[in-house]
C-alpha positions as a Python dict, from the first residue, in 0.01 Angstrom:
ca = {
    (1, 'X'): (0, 0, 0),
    (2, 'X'): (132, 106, 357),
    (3, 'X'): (-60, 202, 612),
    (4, 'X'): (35, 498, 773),
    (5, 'X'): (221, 468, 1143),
    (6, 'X'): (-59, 600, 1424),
    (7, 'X'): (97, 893, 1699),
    (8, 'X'): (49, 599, 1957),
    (9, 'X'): (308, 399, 1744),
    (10, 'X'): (500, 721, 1706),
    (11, 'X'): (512, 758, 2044),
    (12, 'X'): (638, 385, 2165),
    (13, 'X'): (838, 381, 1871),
    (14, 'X'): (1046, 702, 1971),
    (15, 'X'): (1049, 565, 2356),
    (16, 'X'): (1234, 239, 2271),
    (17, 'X'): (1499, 475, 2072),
    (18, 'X'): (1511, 670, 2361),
    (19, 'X'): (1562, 312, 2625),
    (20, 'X'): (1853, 242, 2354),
    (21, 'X'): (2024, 556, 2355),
    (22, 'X'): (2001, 646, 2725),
    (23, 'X'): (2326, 534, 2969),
    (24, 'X'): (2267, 260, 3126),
    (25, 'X'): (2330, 478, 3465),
    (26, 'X'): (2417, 841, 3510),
    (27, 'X'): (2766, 868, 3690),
    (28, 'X'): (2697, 1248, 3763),
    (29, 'X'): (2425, 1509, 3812),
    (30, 'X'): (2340, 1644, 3554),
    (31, 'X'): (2320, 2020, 3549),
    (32, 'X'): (2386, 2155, 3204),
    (33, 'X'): (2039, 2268, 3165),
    (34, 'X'): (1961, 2601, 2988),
    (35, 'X'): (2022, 2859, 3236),
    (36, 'X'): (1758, 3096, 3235),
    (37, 'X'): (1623, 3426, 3454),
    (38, 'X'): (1239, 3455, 3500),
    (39, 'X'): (1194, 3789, 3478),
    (40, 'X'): (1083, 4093, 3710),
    (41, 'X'): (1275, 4389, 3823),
    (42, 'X'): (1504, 4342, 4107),
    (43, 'X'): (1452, 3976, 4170),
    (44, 'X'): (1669, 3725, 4114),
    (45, 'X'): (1656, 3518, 3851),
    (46, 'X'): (1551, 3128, 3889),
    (47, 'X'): (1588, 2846, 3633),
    (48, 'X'): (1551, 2500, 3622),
    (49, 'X'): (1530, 2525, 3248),
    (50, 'X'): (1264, 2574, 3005),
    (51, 'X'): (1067, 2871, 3048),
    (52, 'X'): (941, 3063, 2810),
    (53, 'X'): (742, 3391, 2647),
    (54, 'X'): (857, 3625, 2841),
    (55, 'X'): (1230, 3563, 2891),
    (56, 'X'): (1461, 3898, 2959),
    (57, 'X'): (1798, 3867, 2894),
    (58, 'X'): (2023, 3650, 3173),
    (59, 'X'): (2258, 3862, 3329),
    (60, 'X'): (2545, 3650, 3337),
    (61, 'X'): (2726, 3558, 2988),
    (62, 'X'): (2644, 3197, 2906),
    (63, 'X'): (3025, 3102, 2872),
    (64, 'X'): (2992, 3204, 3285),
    (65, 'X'): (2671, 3004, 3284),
    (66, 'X'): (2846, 2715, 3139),
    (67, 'X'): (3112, 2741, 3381),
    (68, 'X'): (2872, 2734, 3678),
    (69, 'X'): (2743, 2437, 3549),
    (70, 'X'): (3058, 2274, 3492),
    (71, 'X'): (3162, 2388, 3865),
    (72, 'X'): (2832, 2283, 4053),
    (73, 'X'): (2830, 1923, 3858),
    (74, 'X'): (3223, 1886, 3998),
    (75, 'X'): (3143, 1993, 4341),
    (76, 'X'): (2805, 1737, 4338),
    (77, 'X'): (2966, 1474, 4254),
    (78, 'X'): (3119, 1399, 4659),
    (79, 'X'): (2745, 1429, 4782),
    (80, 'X'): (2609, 1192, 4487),
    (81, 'X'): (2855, 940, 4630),
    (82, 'X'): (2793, 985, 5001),
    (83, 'X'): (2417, 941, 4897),
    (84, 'X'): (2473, 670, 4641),
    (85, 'X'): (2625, 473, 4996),
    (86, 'X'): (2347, 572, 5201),
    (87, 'X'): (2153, 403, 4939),
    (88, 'X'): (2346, 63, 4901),
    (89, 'X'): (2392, 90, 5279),
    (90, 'X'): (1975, 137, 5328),
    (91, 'X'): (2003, 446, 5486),
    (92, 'X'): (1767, 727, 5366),
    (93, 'X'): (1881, 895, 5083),
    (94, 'X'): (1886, 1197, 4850),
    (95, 'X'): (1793, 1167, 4497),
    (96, 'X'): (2072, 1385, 4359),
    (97, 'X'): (2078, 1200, 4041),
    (98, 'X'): (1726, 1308, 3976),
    (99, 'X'): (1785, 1651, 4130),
    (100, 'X'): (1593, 2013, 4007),
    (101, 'X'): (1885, 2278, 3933),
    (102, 'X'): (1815, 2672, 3979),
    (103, 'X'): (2070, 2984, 4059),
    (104, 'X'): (1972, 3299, 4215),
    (105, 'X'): (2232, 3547, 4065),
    (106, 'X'): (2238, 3888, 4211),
    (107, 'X'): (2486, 4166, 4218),
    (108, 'X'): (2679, 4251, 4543),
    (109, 'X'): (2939, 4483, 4607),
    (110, 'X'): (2977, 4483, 4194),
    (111, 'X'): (3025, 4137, 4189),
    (112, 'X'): (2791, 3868, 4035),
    (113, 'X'): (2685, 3636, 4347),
    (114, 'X'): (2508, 3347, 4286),
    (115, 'X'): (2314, 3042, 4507),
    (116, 'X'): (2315, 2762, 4275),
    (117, 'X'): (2075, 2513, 4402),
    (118, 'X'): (1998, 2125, 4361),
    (119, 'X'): (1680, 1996, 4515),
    (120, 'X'): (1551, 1659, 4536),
    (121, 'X'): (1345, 1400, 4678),
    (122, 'X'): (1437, 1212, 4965),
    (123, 'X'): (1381, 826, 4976),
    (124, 'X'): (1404, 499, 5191),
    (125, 'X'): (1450, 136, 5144),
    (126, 'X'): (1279, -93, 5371),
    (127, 'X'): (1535, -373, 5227),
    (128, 'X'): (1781, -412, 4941),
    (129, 'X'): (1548, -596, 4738),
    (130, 'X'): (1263, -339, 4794),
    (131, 'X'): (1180, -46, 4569),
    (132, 'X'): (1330, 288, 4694),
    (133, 'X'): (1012, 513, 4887),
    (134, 'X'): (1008, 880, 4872),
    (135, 'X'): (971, 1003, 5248),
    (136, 'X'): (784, 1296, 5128),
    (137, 'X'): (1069, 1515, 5258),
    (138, 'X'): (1240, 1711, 4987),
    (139, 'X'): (1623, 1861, 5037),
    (140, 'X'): (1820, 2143, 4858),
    (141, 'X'): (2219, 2150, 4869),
    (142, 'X'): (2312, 2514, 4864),
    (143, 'X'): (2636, 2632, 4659),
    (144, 'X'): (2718, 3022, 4689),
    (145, 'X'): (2983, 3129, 4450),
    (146, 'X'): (3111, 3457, 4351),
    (147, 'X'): (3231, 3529, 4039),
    (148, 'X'): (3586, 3712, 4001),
    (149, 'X'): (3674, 3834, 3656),
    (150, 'X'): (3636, 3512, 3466),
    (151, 'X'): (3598, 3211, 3708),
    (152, 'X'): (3357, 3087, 3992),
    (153, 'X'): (3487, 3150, 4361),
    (154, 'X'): (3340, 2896, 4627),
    (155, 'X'): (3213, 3182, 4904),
    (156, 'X'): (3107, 2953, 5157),
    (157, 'X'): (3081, 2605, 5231),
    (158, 'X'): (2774, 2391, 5012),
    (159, 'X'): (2466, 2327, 5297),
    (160, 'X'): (2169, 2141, 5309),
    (161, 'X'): (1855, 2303, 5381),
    (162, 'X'): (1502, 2187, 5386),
    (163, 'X'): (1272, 2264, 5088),
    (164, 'X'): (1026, 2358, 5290),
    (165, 'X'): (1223, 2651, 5452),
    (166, 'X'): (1337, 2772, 5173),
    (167, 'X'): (971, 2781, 5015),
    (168, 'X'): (914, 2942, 5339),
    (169, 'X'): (1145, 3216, 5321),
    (170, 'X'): (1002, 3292, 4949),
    (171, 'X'): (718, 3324, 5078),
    (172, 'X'): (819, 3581, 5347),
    (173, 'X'): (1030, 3784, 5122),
}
């Protein structure tokens, strides 16, 4: 007779499936999450994935989705390398590989114009044998794109911004 396998055993069981399966490091950010609105009238939509009950229908077709995805992951990867160098370097650092993904879409002048966002944490090494520190400063890198008939037009340049000023100017709005 077998005994039957506890949800603790479960549960360490499915995590060292998970260690062998994983990469070993990510070589990109990773950005082909569900793309999602969260509701309400005239506001634009945010996603970083996941969210649930009450979900309208996103106004962008998810092949366009897809494609956003594909774009901002491209146009990440030159600011995961400059970070991955401040890193080896033991400069502080931006966590892109670890980085929270959301688009504001809204419709201007008939076009679809969206803010696809990446925010992170920022961290610091205090030497290259330490473990990396969070600062407690968190960063967003800003891509605006518009889209024209059926691909993603770069609108302005991608920017960094402050978390904090951008919760700010939520808050305000």
């Amino acid at each position: 007779m077998t005994a039957k396998p506890s949800s603790t055993q479960l549960f360490v069981a499915g995590l060292v499936l998970a260690a062998l399966l994983a990469p070993a490091r990510a070589g990109a950010v990773e950005v082909k999450k569900m793309l999602a609105p969260s509701g309400g009238g005239g506001a634009p939509a945010a996603s970083s994935g996941g969210e649930g009950a009450s979900q309208k229908s996103n106004p962008i077709p998810a092949a366009m989705r897809q494609q956003l995805s594909d774009t901002v992951a491209s146009e990440s990867d030159n600011y995961l390398n400059e970070e991955s160098e401040k890193k080896s370097t033991g400069k502080p650092y931006i966590d892109l590989e670890h980085a929270k993904f959301m688009y504001l879409p809204e419709q201007k002048e008939g076009k679809w114009v969206v803010q696809a966002k990446l925010e992170a944490a920022e961290y610091t090494l205090k030497s290259e044998s330490s473990k990396p520190r969070a600062t407690g400063a968190r960063k967003v890198l800003v891509f605006s794109y518009r889209l024209d008939g059926n691909k993603w037009t770069e609108i302005e340049q991608p920017k960094w911004e402050d978390a904090e000023a951008t919760d700010t100017a939520k808050k305000t709005k």
